[in-house]
N, C-alpha and C positions, 0 to 999 in steps of 0.2 A: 504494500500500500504506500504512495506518496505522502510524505508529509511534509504540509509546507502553511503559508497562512491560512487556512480553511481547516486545518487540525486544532488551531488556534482557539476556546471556546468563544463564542459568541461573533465571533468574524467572519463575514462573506466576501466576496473581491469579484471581480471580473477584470477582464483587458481584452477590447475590441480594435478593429479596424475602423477611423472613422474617414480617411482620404487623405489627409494630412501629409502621413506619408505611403508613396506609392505601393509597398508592396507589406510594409510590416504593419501587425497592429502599434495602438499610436495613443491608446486612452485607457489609462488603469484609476480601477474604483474599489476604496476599501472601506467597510463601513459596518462598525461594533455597535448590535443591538441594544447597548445602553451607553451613556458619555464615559466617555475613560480619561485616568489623568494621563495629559500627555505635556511632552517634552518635546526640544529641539534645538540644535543648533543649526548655525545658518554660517554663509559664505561670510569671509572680513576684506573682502573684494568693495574696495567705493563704488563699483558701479554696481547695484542691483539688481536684478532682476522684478518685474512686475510683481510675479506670483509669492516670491519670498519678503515682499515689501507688505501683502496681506497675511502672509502664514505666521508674520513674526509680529501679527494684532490681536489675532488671533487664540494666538497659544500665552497670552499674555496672564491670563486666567487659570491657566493649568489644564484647561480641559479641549479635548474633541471628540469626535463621534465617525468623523470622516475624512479619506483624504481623496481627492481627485488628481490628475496625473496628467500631461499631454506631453508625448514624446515629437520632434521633427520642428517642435520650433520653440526656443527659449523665451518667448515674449520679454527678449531684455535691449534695452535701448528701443523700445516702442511707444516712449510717450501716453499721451491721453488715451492714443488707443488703445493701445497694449493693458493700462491700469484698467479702462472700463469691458478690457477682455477678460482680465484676472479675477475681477467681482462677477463679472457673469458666470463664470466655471462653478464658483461658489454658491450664486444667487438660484442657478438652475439645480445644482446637485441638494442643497437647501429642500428648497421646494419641492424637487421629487422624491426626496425621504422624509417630507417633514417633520424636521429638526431646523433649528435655530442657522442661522448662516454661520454665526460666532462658531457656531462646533466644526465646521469645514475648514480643514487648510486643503492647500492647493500649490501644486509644484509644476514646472515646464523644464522640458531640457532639449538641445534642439539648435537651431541656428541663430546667430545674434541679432537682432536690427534686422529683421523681417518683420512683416504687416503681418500681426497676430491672427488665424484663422477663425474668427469669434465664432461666426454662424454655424461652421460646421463643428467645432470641438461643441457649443451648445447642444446641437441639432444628436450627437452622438451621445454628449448626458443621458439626454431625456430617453435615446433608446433603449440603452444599457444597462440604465437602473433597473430597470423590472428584468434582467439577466442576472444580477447578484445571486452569487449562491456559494455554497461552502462544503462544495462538492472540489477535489483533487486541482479538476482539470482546469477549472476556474484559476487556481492558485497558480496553474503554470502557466496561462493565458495573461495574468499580470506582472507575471515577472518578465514576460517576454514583453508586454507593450509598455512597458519604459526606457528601452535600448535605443540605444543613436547609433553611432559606431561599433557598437559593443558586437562582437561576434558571440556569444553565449549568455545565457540568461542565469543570473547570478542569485542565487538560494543557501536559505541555510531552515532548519527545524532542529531544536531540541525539545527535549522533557525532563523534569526533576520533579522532586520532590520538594515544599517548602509548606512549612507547619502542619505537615502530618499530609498534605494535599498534591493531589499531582498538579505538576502546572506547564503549561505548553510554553514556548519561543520560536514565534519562527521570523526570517527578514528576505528582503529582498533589495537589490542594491543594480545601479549600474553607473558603470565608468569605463573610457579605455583613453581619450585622450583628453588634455586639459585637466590631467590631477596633481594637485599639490595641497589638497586641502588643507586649509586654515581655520580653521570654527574650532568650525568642522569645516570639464560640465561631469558633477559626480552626488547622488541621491540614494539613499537609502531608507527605507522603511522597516521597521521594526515591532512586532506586537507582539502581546504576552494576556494573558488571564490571570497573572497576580493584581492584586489589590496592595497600589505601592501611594501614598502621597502624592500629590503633584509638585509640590516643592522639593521634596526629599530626592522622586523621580527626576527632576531638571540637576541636580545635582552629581547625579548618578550617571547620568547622560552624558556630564562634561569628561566627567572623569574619567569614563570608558572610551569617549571618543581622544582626547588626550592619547590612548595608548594603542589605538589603532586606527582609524582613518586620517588622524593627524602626526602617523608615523609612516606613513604613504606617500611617493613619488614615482607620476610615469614623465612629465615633462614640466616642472616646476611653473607651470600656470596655473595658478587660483580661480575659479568660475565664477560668472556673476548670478549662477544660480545654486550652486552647492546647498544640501538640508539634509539632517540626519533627523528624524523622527520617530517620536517611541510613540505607541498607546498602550496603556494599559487599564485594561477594564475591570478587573476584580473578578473575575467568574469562574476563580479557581476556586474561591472560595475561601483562600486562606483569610488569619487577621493581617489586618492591613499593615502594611509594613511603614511606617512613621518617621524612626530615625535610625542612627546608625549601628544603636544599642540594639535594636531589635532582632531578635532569633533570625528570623530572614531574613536580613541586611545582605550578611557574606555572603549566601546564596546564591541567593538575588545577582547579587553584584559581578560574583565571578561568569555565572552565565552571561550577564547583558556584555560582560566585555569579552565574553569570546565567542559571543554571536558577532560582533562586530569585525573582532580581528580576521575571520571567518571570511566575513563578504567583503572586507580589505585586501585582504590576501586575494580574494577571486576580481578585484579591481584590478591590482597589478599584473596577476598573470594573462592579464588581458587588454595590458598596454600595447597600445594602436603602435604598430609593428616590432613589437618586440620580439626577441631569441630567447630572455634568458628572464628568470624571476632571481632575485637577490634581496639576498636575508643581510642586516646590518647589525650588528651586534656590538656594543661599549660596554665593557662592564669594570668593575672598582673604580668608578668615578667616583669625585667628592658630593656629589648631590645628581638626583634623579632629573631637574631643570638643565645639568653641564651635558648630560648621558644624551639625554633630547638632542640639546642642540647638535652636538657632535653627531649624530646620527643621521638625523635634518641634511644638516650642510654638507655630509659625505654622500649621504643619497642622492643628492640633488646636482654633484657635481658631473657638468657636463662630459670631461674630460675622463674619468672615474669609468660613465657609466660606456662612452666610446672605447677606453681600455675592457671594459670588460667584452661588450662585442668582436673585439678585434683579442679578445683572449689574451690580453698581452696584462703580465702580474708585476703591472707597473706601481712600485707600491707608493713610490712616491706624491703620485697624483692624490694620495688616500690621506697621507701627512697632509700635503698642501691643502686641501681641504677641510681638514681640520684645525690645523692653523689660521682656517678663516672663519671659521665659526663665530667668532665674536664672545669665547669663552678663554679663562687662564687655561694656556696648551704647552706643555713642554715636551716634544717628540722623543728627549733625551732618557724619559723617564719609560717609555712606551713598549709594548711588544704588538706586534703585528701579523694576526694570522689572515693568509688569503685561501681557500680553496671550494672545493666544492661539498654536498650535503652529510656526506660521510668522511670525506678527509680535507682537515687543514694543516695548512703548511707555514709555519713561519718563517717570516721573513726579518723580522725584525726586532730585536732583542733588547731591550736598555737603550732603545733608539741607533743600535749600531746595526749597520745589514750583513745576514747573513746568506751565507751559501747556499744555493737550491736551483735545482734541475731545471733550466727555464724550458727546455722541450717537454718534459714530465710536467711543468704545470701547465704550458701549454695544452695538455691531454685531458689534463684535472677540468681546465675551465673550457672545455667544449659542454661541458653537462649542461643542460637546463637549469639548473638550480646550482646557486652559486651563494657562498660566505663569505663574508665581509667579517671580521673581530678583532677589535680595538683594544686593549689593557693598558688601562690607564695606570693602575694600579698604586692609586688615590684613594681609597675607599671603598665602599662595600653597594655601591649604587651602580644599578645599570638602565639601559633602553636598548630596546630591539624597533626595527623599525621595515619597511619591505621597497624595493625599488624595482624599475625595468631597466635593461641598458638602452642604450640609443643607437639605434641599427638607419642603415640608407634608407628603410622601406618606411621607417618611420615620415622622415622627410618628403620623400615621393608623395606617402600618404597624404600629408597636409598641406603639399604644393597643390593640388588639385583640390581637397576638399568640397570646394563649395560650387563646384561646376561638372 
């Protein structure tokens, strides 16, 4: 049996075709038979997008009920139009579940500064709603109608137990080019049937995404629509989880963050022309904030991620980028392992370089999956963080894009 958000208690979904775009579906609708407290982060991009300029008035309250979706065009730099496209997504899915508008957020992802498709992403609400259901095939019919570039549709489901209760997670996510999230074109959706605070929940939220969609890089571009959203509706039944003292908290906690690293991880390895997925790892740093950055600025480096395409265990492009980090670095202090998912190789000792096979690692880093590991060896704090390298096809790819 599939599990995915329709195992979820109390949630139905659909994702349909509505023209928008040519050949994929293009409109995902998700919507929890009672309000649930919900959370989010949002893009730190100055230019906005329409839809996340409603979703962040929204959620202001703690609460939603629904989310509506339109994949093939971002309504971002669309002005008046685009704003009174955004309230209509809302205003029509509103009215066809009657609930409140306030409980409706609303996402796009999609091309920039196009004339927002109002009448048809409308015209496709109103058909769709009476298609909700929380039946399997539903659940994979929306994780595929939120993909732009994305070649695969990006899922995750678990189950646990929390105060004696079973309680469902499942999410849904896409991205492949334009990731670098900073919040949090890259979306994720998130629900659950625990019964968690809505304050407690937005707290929860940061902290999880912190350790995974904000430890993500495919081409260090920030979105103007980036959103990670949780719902949680209570329909597990548990007692509701409050604060951090509560029996459920850890739980809780450790799910919601490895649902995320989850469909993080399924972002990167689905970086618009990528070879290779790469794991970055810093550990005995003097603080969890130094571990970050150093992570960030190594993943992100262009040079780094060209060495790894081109297989070449250039370590020094790895210092150099860490040395730019904008934290206290002293290389002198450091060891350096490079290899792949089962074997790494040191190169670098006390900041002094050592001897190693450069044909043999050449052989190492043809694998697909690739390590990065940093020792600081400052402390007892680390960060992991995931990256793509940067291949020709990447470029090809986004020379043409939008023709």
């Amino acid at each position: 049996m599939i599990r995915n958000i329709t195992s979820v208690k109390g949630f139905s979904c659909w994702g349909a075709h509505t023209g928008v775009k040519s050949m994929r579906r293009d409109l995902a609708l998700i919507f929890s038979e009672v309000p649930a407290s919900a959370a989010a982060t949002f893009t730190q991009n100055e230019v906005v997008a329409e839809p996340i300029k409603v979703s962040k008035r929204h959620i202001a309250n703690g609460k939603a009920q629904a989310i509506v979706i339109n994949a093939g065009n971002a309504n971002a730099c669309t002005g008046e139009q685009g704003r009174q496209g955004a309230e209509a997504m809302v205003e029509t899915m509103a009215e066809e579940l009657g609930i409140d508008k306030e409980l409706v957020l609303v996402a796009s992802t999609g091309l920039i500064g196009k004339e927002f498709p109002t009448d048809e992403i409308v015209e496709g609400i109103r058909e769709n709603v009476k298609k909700l259901s929380n039946k399997s095939n539903a659940g994979s019919f929306l994780a595929n109608a939120i993909l732009t570039t994305d070649t695969f549709a990006k899922e995750g489901y678990i189950d646990f137990e929390i105060d004696g209760k079973q309680a469902n997670m499942a999410g849904i996510a896409k991205g492949s080019g334009m990731i670098h999230p900073n919040m949090a074109t890259m979306l994720a959706f998130i629900c659950t049937d625990v019964a968690v605070a809505p304050e407690l929940l937005q707290k929860m939220v940061r902290k999880a995404v912190s350790t995974s969609f904000n430890m993500i890089t495919v081409d260090g571009d920030t979105s103007t629509n980036d959103m990670v959203a949780v719902l949680a509706n209570g329909l597990a039944g548990n007692q509701e989880i409050q604060s951090e003292d509560d029996p459920g908290y850890n739980e809780f906690m450790h799910q919601l963050e490895e649902m995320m690293k989850h469909l993080a991880k399924l972002i990167v390895s689905d970086g618009e022309g990528a070879s290779k997925f790469i794991e970055y790892t810093v550990v005995n740093a003097p603080d969890e904030l130094t571990a970050r950055k150093l992570v960030r600025n190594i993943s992100d480096s262009t040079l780094v991620k060209a060495a790894m395409y081109g297989r070449d265990p250039n370590w020094g492009r790895v210092i150099c980028a860490a040395g730019n980090a904008g934290v206290p670095f002293n290389y002198k202090d450091v060891d350096l392992y490079i290899g792949e998912e089962k074997t790494l190789v040191k190169v670098l000792e006390d900041g002094k370089p050592l001897e190693f096979d450069r044909n043999y690692m050449k052989k190492v880093l043809r694998e697909s999956h690739i390590r990065i590991q940093l020792d600081m060896k400052n402390g007892d704090a680390q960060a992991v963080g995931w990256g793509a390298d940067l291949t020709t096809d990447y470029v090809v790819f986004n020379s043409v894009y939008t023709t």
